[in-house]
N, C-alpha and C positions, 0 to 999 in steps of 0.2 A: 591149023592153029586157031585162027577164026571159031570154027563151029565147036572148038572145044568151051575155046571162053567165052559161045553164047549157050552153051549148053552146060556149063559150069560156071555163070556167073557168081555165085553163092560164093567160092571158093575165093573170088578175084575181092570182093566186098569184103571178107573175111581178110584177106592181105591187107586190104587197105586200112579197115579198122588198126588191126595189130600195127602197122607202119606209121598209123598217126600216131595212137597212141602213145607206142614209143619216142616218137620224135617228140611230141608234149610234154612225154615224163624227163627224158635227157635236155630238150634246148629250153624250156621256159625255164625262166627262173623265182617266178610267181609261185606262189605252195598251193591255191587256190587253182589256175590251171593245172597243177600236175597232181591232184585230184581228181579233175578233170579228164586229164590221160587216160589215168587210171582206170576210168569208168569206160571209155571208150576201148580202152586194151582189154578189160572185162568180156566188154559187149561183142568185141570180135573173134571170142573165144567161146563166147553161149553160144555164135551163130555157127561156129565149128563142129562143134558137138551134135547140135540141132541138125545139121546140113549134113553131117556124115550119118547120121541116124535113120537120117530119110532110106525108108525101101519103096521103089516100086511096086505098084496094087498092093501092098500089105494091108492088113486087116486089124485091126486094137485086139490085142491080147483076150483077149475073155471069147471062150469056147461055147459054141451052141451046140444044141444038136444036130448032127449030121453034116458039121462045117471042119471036118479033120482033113488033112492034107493045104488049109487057105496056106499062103507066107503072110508071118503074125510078124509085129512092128516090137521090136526090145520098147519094152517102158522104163529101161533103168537110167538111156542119157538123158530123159525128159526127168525124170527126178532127180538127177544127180543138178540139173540144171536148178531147176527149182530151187535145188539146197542153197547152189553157187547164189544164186540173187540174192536169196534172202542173206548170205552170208555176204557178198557186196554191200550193200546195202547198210548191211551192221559198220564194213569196215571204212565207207564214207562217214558215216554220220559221228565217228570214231576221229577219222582223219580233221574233217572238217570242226571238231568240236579241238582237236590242237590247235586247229589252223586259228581260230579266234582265243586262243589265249595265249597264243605265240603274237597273235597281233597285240592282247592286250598289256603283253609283257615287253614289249619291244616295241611296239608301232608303227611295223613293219611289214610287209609278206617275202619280200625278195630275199631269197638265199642270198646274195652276195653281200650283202647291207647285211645278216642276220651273221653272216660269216666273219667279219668286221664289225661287227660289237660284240661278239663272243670272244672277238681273238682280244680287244681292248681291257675286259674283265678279267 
C-alpha cells in the first residue's frame, strides 16, 4: 500500500484537493470562501485529468520522419484543460463580481445573515 501511494502520489493530492474543496463549499458560510472551494475543487480536477493523461516515454504528437511505431501522448486532456481554466476563470470573476453586489446590497457575505434578511423582506 506504501509503494502504491508513493508511486501514486498525484492521485492522493487529487483527493485532497476535491475533499477541501468540498468541505469549503458545504461548511463555510462566507460566499468569498466558497468561491474559494470552488477553485480549489477546480484545481483538483485539472490535476485529475493532467495525471491520468500522463504516458510513460510518450512522445508529443507530431510525426517525423522515420519515428512510426514511438507511443504518442493524446493532446486532447491538455486542451480540454486549457478550456476548463479559461472557463474557471470566467466563472470566478462572474462569482465574485455577485459576491460584491450581494455585499453591496446587503452588507453582508454570510449565508445565514443573507438567509434572515431575505426571509424578514
Amino acid at each position: 500500500m506504501e509503494e502504491l501511494l508513493l508511486t501514486r502520489y498525484n492521485y492522493v493530492v487529487v483527493v485532497l484537493l476535491l475533499g477541501i474543496g468540498t468541505y469549503m463549499l458545504i461548511e463555510n458560510s462566507n460566499l468569498v470562501k466558497k468561491v474559494i472551494g470552488m477553485n480549489v475543487f477546480q484545481t483538483g480536477i485539472f490535476l485529475f485529468f493532467i495525471t491520468s493523461a500522463y504516458v510513460e516515454g510518450g512522445a508529443p504528437p507530431v510525426v517525423e520522419h522515420g519515428s512510426h511505431g514511438s507511443t504518442y501522448v493524446s493532446p486532447l486532456p491538455h486542451v480540454l484543460i486549457l478550456t476548463a481554466i479559461v472557463v474557471g476563470v470566467s466563472l470566478t470573476a462572474v462569482a465574485l463580481a455577485l459576491v460584491v453586489r450581494i455585499y453591496a446590497e446587503y452588507g453582508t457575505l454570510d449565508e445565514n445573515v443573507l438567509r434572515e434578511v431575505r426571509a424578514d423582506e
